[in-house]
N, CA and C of each residue as an Amber inpcrd file, in Angstrom:
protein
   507
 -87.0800000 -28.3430000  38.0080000 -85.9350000 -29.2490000  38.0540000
 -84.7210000 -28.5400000  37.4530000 -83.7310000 -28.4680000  38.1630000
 -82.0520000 -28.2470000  37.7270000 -81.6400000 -28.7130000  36.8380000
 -80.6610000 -27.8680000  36.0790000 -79.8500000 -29.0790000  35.2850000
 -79.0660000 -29.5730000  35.2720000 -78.6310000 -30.9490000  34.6220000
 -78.3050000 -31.6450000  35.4620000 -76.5720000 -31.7210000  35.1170000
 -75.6450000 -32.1820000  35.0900000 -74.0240000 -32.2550000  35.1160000
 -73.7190000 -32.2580000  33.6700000 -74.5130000 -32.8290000  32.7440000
 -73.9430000 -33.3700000  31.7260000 -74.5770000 -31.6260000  31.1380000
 -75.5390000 -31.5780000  31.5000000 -75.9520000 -30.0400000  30.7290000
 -75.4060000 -29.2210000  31.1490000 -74.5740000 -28.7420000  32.6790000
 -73.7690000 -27.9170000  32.3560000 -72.4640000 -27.7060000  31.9210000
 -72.1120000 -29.1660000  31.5720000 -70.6660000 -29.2770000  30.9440000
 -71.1160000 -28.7760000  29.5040000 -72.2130000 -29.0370000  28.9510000
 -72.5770000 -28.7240000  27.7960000 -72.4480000 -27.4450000  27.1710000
 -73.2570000 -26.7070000  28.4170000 -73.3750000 -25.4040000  28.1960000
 -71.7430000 -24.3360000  28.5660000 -71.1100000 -25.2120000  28.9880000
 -69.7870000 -24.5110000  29.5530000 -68.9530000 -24.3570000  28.0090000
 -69.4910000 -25.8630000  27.5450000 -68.7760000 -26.6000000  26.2080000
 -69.0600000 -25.4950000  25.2260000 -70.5140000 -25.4130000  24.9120000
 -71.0820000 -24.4690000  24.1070000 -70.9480000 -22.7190000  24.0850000
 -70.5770000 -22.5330000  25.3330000 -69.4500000 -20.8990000  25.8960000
 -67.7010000 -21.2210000  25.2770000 -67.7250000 -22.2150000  24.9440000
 -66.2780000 -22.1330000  24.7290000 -65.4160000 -22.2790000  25.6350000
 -65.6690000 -22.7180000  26.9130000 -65.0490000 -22.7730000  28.2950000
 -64.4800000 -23.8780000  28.6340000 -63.3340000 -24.2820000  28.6330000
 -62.6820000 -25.5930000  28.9720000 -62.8910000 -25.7220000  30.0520000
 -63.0420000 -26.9880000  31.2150000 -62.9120000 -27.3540000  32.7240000
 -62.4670000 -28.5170000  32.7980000 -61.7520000 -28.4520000  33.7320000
 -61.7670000 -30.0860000  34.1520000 -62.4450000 -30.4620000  35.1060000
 -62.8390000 -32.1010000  35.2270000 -63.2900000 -32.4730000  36.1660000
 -63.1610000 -33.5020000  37.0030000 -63.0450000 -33.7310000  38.1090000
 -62.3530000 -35.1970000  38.8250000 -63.8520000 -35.7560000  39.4340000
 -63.9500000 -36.7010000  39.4290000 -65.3040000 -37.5720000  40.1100000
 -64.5520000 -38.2780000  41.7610000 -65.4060000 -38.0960000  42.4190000
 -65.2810000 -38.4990000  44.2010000 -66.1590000 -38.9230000  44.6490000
 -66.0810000 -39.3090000  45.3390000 -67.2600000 -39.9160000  46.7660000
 -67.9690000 -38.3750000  46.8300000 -68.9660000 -38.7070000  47.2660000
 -69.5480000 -37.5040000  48.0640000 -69.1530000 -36.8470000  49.0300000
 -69.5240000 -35.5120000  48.9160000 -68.3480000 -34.5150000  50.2040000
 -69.5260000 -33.7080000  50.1610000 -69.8000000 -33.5430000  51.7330000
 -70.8950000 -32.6690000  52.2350000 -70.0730000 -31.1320000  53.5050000
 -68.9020000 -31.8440000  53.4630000 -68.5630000 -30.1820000  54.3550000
 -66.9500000 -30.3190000  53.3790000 -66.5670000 -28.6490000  54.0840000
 -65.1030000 -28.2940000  53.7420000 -63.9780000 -29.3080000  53.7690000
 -64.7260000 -29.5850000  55.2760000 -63.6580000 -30.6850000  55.9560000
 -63.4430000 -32.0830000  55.0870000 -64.4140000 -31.9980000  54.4340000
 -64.4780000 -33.8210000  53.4520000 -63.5760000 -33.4090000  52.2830000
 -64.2690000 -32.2620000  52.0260000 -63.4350000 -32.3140000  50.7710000
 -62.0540000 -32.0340000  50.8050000 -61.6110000 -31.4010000  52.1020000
 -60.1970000 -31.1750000  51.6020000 -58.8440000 -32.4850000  51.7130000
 -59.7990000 -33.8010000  51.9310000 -59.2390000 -34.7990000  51.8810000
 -58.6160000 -35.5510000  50.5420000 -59.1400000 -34.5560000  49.5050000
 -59.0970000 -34.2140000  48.1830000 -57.8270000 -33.8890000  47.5510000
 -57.2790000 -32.9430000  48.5770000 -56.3410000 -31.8830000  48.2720000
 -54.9640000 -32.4510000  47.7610000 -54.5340000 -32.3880000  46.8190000
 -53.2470000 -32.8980000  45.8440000 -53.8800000 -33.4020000  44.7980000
 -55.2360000 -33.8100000  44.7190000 -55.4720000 -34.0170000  43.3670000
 -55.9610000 -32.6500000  42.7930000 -56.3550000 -31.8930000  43.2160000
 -56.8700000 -30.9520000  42.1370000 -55.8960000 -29.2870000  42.8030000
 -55.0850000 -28.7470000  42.1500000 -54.8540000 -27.4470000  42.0460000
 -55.5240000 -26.5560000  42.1620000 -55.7330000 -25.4490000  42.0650000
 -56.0560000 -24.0460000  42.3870000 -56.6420000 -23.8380000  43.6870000
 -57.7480000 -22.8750000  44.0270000 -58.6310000 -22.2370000  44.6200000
 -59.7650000 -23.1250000  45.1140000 -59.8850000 -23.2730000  46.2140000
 -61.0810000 -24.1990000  46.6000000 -62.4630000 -23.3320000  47.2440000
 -63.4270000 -23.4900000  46.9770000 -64.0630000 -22.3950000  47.7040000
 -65.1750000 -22.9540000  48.7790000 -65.9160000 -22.2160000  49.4930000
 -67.1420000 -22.4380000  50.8590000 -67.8990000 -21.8440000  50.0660000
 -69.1370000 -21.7580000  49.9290000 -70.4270000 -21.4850000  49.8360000
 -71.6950000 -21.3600000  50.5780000 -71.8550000 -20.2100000  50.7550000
 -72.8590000 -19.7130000  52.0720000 -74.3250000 -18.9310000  51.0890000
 -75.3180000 -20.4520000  51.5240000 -76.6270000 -19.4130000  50.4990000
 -77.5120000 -18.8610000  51.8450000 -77.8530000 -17.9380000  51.3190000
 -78.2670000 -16.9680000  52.6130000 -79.3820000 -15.9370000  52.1780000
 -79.7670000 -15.0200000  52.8430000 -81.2330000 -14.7460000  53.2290000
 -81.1080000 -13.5030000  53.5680000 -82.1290000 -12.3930000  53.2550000
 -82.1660000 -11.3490000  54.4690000 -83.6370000 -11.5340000  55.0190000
 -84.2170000 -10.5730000  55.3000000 -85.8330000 -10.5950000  56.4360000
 -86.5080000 -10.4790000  55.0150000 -86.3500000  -9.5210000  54.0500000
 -86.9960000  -9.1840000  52.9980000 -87.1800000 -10.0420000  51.7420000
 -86.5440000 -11.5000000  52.2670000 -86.8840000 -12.3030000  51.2860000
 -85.4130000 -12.3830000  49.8910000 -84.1910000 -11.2880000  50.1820000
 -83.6050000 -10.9380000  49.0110000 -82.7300000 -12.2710000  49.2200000
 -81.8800000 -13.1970000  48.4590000 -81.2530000 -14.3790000  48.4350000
 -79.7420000 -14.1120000  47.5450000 -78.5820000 -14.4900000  48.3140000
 -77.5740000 -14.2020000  48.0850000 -76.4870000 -15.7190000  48.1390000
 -75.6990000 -15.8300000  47.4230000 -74.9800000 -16.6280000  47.1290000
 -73.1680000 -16.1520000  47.5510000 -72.7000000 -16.3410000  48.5360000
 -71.4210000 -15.8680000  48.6220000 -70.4450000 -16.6830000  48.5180000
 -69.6090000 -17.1550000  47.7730000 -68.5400000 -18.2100000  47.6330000
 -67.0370000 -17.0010000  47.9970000 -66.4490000 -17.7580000  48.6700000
 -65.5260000 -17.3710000  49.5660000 -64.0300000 -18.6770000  49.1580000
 -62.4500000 -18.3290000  49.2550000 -62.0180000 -19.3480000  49.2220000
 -62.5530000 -20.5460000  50.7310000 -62.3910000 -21.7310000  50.8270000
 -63.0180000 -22.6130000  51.4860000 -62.0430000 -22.6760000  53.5500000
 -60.3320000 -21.7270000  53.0890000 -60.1990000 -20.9880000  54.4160000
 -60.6500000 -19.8610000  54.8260000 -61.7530000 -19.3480000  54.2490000
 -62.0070000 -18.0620000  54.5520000 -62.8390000 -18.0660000  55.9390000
 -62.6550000 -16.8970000  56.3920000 -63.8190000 -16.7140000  57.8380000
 -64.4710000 -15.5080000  57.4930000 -66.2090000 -16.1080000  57.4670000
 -67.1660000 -15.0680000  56.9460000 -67.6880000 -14.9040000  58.6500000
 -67.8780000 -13.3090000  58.8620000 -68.4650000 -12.9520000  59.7680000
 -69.9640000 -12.5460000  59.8110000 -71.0270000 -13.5360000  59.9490000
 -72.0090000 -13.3950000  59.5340000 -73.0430000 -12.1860000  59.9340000
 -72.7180000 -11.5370000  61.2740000 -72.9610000 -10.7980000  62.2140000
 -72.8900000  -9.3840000  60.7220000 -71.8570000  -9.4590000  60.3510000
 -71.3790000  -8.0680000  60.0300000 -71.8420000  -8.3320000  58.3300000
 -71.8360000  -8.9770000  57.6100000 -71.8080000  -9.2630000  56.1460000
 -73.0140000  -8.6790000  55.5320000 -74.1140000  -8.5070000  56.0070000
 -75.2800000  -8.0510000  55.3630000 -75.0770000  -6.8270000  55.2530000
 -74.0660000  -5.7020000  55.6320000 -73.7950000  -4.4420000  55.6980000
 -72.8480000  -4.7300000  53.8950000 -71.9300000  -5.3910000  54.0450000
 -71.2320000  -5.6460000  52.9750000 -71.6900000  -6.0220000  51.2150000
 -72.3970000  -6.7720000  51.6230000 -73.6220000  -7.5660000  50.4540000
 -75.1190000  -6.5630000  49.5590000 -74.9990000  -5.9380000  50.8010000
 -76.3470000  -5.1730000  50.6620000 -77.3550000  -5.5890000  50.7670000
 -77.3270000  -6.2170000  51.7120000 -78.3610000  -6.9670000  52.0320000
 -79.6130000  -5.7650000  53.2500000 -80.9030000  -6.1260000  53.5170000
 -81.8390000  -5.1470000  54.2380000 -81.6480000  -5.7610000  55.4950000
 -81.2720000  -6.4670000  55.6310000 -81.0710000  -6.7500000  57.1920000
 -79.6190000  -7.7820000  57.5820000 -79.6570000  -8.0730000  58.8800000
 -78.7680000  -8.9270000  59.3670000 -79.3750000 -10.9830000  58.2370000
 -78.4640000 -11.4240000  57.6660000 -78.5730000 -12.4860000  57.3710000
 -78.5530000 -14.0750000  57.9080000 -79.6010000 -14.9710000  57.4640000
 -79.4110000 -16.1210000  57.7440000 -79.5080000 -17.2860000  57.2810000
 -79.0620000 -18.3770000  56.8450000 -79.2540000 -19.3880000  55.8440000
 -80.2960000 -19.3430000  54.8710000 -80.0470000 -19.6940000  53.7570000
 -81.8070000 -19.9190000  53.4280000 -81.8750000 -21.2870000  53.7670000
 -83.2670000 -21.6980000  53.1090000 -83.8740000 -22.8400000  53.6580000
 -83.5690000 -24.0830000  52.1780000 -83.5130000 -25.4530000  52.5320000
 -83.3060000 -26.1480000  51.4520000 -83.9870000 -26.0030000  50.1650000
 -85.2660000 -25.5050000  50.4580000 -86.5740000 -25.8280000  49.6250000
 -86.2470000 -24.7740000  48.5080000 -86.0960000 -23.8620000  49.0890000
 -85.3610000 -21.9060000  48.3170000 -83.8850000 -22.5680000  47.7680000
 -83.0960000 -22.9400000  47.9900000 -81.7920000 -23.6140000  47.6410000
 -82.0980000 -24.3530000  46.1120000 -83.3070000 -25.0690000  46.6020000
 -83.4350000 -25.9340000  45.1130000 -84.5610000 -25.7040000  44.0400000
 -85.2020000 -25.0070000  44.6700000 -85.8290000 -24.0190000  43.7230000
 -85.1450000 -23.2100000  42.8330000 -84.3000000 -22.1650000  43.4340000
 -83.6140000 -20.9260000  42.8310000 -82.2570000 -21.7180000  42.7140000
 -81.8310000 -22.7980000  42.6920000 -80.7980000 -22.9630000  42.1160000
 -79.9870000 -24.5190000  41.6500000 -81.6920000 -25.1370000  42.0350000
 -81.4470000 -26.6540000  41.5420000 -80.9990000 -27.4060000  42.6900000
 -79.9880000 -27.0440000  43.9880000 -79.0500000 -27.6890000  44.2980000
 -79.7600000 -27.8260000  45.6170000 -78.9760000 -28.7230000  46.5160000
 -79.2090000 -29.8550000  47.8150000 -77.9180000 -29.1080000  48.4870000
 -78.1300000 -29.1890000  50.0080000 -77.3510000 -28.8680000  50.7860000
 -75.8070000 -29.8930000  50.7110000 -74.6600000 -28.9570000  50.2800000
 -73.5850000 -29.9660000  50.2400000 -72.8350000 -29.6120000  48.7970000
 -73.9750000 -29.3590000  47.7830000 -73.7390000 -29.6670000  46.7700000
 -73.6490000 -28.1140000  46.4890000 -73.8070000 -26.9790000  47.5100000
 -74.0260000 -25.3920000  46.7420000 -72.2930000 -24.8870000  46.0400000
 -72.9840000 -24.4000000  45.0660000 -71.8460000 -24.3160000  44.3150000
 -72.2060000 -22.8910000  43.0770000 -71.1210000 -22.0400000  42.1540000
 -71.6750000 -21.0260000  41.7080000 -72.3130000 -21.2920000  40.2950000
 -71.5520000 -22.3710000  40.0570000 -72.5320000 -23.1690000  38.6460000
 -73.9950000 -23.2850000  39.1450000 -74.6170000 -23.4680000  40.3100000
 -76.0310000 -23.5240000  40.0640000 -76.3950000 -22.3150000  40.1330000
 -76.1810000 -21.1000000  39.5570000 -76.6620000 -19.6800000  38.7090000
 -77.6000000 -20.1580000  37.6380000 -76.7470000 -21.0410000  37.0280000
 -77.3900000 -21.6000000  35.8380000 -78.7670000 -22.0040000  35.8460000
 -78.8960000 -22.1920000  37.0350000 -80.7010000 -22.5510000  37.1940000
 -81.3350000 -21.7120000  37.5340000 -80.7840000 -20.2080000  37.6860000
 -81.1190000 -18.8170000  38.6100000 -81.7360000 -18.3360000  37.0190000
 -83.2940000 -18.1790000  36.8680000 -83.1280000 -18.0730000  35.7330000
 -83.9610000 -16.7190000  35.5210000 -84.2450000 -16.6620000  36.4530000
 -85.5030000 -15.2270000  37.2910000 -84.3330000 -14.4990000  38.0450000
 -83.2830000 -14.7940000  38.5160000 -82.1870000 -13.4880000  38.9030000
 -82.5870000 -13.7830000  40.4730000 -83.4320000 -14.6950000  40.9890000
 -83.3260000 -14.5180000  42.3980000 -82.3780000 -14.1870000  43.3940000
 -81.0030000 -14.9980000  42.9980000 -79.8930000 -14.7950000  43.6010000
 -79.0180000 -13.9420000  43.3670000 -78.1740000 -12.5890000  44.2140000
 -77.3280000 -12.2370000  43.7960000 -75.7070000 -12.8570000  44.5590000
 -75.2340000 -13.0240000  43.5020000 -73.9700000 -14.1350000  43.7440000
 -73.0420000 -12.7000000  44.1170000 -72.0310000 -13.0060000  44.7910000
 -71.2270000 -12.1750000  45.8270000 -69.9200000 -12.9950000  46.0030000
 -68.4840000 -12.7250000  45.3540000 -67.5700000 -13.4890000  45.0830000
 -65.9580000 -12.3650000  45.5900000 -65.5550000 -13.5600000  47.3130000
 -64.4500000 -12.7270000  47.6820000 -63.2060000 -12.5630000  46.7090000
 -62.8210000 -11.4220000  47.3740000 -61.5860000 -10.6350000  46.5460000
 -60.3730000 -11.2270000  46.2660000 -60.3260000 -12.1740000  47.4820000
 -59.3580000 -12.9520000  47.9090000 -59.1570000 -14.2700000  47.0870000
 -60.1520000 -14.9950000  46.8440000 -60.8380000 -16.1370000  46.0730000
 -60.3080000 -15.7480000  44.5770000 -60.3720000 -14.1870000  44.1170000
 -60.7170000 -13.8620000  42.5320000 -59.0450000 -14.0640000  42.4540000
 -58.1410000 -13.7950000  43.2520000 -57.0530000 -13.9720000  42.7620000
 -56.4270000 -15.1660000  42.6140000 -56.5710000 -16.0570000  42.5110000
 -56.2400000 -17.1010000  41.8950000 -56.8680000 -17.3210000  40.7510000
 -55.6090000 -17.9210000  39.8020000 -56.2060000 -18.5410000  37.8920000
 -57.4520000 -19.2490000  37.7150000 -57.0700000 -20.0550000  38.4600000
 -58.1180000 -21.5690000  38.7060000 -58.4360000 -21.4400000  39.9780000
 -60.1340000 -21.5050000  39.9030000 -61.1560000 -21.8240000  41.1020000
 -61.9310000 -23.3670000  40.9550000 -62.0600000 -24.0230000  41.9830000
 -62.7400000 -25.3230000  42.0090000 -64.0690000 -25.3500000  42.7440000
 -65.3600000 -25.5760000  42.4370000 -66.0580000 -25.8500000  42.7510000
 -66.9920000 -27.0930000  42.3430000 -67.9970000 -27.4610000  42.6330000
 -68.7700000 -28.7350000  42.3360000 -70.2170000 -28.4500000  41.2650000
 -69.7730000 -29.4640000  40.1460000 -70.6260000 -29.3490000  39.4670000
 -71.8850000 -29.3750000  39.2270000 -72.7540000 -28.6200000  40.2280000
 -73.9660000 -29.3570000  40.6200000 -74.0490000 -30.4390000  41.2060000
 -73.0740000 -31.2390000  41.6790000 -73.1520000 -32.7500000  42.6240000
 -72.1770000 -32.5950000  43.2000000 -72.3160000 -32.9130000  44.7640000
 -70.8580000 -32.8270000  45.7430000 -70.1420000 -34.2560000  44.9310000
 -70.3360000 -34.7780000  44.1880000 -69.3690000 -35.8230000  44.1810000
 -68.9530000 -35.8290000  42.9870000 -68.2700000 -34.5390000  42.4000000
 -67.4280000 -33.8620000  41.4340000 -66.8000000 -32.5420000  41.7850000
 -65.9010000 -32.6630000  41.4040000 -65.3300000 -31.0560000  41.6060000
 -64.5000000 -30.5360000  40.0790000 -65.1310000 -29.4650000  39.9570000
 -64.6210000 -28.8820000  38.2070000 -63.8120000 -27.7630000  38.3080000
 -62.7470000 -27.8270000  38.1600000 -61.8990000 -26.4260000  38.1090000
 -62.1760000 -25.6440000  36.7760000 -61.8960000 -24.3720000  36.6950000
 -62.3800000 -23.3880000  35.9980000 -61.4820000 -22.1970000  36.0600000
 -61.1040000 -21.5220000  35.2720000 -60.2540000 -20.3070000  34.7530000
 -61.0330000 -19.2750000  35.1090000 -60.3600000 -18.2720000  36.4740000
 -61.2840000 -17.1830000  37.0890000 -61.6920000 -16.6000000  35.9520000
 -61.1400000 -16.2050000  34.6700000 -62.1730000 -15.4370000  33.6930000
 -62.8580000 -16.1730000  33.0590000 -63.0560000 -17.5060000  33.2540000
 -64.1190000 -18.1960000  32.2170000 -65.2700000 -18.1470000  33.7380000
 -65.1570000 -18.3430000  34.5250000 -66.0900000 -18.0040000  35.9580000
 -66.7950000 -17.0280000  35.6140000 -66.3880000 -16.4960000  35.2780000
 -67.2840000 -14.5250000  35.6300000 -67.4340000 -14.3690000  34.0810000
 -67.5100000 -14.8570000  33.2290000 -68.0230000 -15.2500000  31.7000000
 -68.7270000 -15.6110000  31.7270000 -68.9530000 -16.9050000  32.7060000
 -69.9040000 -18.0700000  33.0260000 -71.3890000 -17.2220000  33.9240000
 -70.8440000 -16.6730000  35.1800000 -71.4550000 -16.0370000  35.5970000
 -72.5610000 -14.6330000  34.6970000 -71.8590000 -13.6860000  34.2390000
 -72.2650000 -12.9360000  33.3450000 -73.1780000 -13.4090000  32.0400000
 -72.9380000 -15.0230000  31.6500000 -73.6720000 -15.3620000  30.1610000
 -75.3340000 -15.9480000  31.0750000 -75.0300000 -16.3510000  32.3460000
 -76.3220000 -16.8810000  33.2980000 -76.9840000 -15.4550000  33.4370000
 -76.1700000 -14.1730000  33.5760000 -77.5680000 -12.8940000  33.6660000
 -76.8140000 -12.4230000  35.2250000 -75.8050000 -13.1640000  35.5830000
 -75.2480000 -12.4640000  37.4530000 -74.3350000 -11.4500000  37.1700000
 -74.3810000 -10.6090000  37.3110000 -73.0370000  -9.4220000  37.3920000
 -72.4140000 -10.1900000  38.7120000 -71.4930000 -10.2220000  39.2620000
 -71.2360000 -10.7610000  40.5650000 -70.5850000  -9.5230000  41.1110000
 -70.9550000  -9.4830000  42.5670000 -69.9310000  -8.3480000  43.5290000
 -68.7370000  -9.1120000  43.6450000 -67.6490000  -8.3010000  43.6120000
 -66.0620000  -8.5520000  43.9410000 -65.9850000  -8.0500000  45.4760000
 -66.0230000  -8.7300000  46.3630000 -65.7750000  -7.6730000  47.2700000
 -65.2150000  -8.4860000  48.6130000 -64.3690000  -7.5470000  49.5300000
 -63.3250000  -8.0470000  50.4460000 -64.6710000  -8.9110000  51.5290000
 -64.2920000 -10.3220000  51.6700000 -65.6350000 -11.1970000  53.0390000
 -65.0110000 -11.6900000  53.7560000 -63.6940000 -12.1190000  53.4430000
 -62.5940000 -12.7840000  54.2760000 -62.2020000 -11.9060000  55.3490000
 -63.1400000 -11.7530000  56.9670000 -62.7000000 -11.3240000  57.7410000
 -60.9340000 -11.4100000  58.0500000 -60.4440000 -12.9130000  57.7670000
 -58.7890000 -13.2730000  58.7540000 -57.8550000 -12.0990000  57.5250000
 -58.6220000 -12.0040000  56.2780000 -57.4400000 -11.0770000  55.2740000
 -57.0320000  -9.9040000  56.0300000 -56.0620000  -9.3440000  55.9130000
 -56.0350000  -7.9270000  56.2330000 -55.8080000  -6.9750000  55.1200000
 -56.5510000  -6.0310000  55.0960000 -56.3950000  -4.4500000  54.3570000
 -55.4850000  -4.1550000  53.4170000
């Protein structure tokens, strides 16, 4: 079992990490949530949990306009083969969470390192990133260096690296 909202505000609390957080209806795609948009500032992101043949499990959060080319990304990631979703069951195992709800706070339940989290270039430049606190029906903004604090105190080094096919060079 995951943990649950109040424990990772806790543990954010206990890092020293301020967030805020707004409570919503439930939002299961991009499209729901960005009905959102004027209440919360910064960086919004997509989340793609994914797979290679060899079993390796990757977490890529992208800003939420980004276009991931899935064809080509396993070259990028390092992944052993061409990639494809994982499955719910692997989702909430290795990271607590339900389809809807993937988000980079559930690291926190990554407690064996299954996942390597993979975070665009494009995304890192903004102050404030928003994602969901373990439940699509919150969204917690966060200070890109308290993110990768956050990330790093869970045990993830995260890749920085260009996924946003539409960016250019």
């Amino acid at each position: 079992m995951g943990k649950t909202f109040d424990e990772l505000m806790q543990y954010l609390g206990d890092m020293g990490i301020e967030v805020s957080t707004i409570r919503h209806a439930a939002v299961f795609t991009v499209a729901e949530a960005q009905n959102l948009r004027g209440q919360v500032s910064g960086a919004h992101t997509k989340n793609l949990f994914l797979k290679d043949k060899k079993d390796n499990y990757f977490l890529v959060t992208v800003d939420e306009d980004a276009e991931v080319d899935l064809k080509t990304i396993h070259g990028k990631i390092g992944a052993s083969s061409r990639v494809s979703f994982g499955k719910p069951e692997k989702l909430l195992e290795y990271l607590g969470l339900t389809p809807g709800a993937v988000s980079v706070f559930g690291l926190i339940n990554d407690t064996q390192h299954h996942v390597r989290v993979v975070l665009d270039e494009k995304l890192m430049q903004h102050d404030i990133v928003n994602a969901h606190p373990l439940t699509n029906e919150a969204t917690t903004s966060i200070r890109r260096e308290d993110l990768l604090a956050f990330l790093k105190m869970t045990g993830h080094e995260p890749l920085i690296l260009k996924i946003d096919v539409a960016t250019p060079n």
